[in-house]
Every structure is written in structure tokens, then in C-alpha cells.
C-alpha positions, -999 to +999 in steps of 0.1 A: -722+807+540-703+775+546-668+798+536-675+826+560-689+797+589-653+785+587-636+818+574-614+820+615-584+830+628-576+801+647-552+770+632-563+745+606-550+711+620-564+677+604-584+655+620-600+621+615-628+636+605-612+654+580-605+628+558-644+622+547-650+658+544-655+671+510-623+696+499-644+724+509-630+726+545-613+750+563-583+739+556-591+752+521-604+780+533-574+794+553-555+791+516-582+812+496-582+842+527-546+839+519-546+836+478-585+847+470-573+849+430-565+817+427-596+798+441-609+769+415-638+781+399-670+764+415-654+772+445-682+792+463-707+769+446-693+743+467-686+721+436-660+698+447-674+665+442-660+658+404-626+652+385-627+686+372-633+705+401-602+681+417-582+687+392-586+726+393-578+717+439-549+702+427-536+733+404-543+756+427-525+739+454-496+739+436-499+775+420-509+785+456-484+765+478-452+781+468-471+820+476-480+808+509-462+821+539-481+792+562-466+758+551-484+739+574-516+751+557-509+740+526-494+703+533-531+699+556-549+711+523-530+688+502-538+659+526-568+671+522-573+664+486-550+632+488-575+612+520-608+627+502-605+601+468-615+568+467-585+555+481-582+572+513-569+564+552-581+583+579-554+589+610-574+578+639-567+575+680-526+571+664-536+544+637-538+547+605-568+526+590-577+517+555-610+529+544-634+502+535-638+506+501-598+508+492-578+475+485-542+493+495-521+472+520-528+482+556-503+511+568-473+493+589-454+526+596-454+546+629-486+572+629-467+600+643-442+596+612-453+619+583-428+612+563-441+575+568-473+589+561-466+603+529-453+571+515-481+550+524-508+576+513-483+577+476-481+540+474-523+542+472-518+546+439-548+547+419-576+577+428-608+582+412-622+572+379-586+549+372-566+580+372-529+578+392-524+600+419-492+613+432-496+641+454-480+625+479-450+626+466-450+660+456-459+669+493-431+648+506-405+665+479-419+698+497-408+682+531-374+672+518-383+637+514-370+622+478-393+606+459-403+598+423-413+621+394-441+642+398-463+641+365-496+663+368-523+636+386-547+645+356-528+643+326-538+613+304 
């Protein structure tokens, strides 16, 4: 119900809000209309609260991302995944704010910079349950921004 609620035609942009969504949001929801095969299992349970089920977002993101015709759609996913861990900032009336529960340094950069924005959300560092987290760098290497190796977020 909660796919075909937000199963439209019209744009997926990110929002404040979006940030403390779970990964099941529309953003996601444009990629699987677009690559239904690929969807992480536990995907129309809405099972997207565990490492697992992030890890399985974060492969199919990037088995998905290079298939997609819509860019845009797939860097807001990513975000996506990358603002909804336990270190997170949310992009709010043009700042970008620390969440409460994250000790990262407070984002300097200019709001309306992605580029900036990618750096600061890759400098986070550590994500859930210890594990390090570089999609952030990955996404800006998508944007043509250079950045450092990209080992898988999960691996041990």
C-alpha cells in the first residue's frame, strides 16, 4: 500500500523531512518502477530498519544506479540511505544541522553546495552498529568530485 501511495509520476526531490524517513520513500520508489528486479528483498515488507536490509539498499543502489536513465533519482536515493543512519544532517530553511544524537563537527560549507555537501555527509564517518560508511564518496565520484577509495560500507 505504502509503494503504490507513493508509486507518482511527479519528481522525487529531498526534503528536510526526508532525512528521518525510513529508506522506504519515494525516492526509492521511483528506482524500483524503474529497476523492479533489483529491489532488496523485504522490500514490500517494508523491512528497512536493520544492517541487512541497509546493506541489500546499498547494493542495489549501486547495481541499480549505473541502469538508471534518471541521475537525479538515484543521488536523492543515495542521500537517502546516507541522512537515514545514526549519523545524519538534515538540510533545513538553507542550513545544514547536525542531528542530536551525532558527535560530527557542525557543517561550515555553503548549503546550496552539493559538492560541499557530500564531503561533510563523508567526513560523518561512522554509521550504525560501528560500521564505516562511505557512500558519500562514491556519490560525489558519480558527480565528478575526487575522493577516496570506495570499499563496500559493509564489508568487515
Amino acid at each position: 500500500p505504502a509503494i503504490a501511495a507513493a508509486a507518482s509520476d511527479q519528481a522525487v526531490a529531498i526534503t528536510p523531512s526526508s532525512f528521518y524517513e525510513a529508506p522506504t520513500t519515494a525516492a526509492f520508489v521511483e528506482l524500483v518502477k524503474k529497476r523492479p528486479e533489483m529491489a532488496p528483498q523485504g522490500f514490500q515488507k517494508g523491512q528497512t530498519d536493520t544492517i541487512a536490509s541497509r546493506a541489500r539498499w546499498w547494493r542495489y543502489l549501486q547495481r541499480a544506479g549505473g541502469k538508471l536513465e534518471d541521475t537525479d533519482a538515484f543521488i536523492n536515493a543515495t542521500l537517502h540511505v546516507i541522512a537515514s543512519g545514526q549519523y545524519k544532517a538534515a538540510i533545513d530553511e538553507g542550513k545544514v544541522e547536525k542531528a542530536p544524537t551525532r558527535s560530527s563537527p557542525d557543517f561550515e560549507g555553503n548549503p546550496t553546495d552539493e559538492e560541499q555537501i557530500i564531503k561533510y555527509l563523508a567526513g560523518c564517518g561512522i554509521w550504525t552498529q560501528g560500521r564505516h560508511y562511505e557512500a558519500a564518496i562514491e556519490l560525489a565520484e558519480l558527480r565528478g568530485v575526487k575522493g577516496a577509495p570506495t570499499p563496500d560500507p559493509f564489508a568487515d
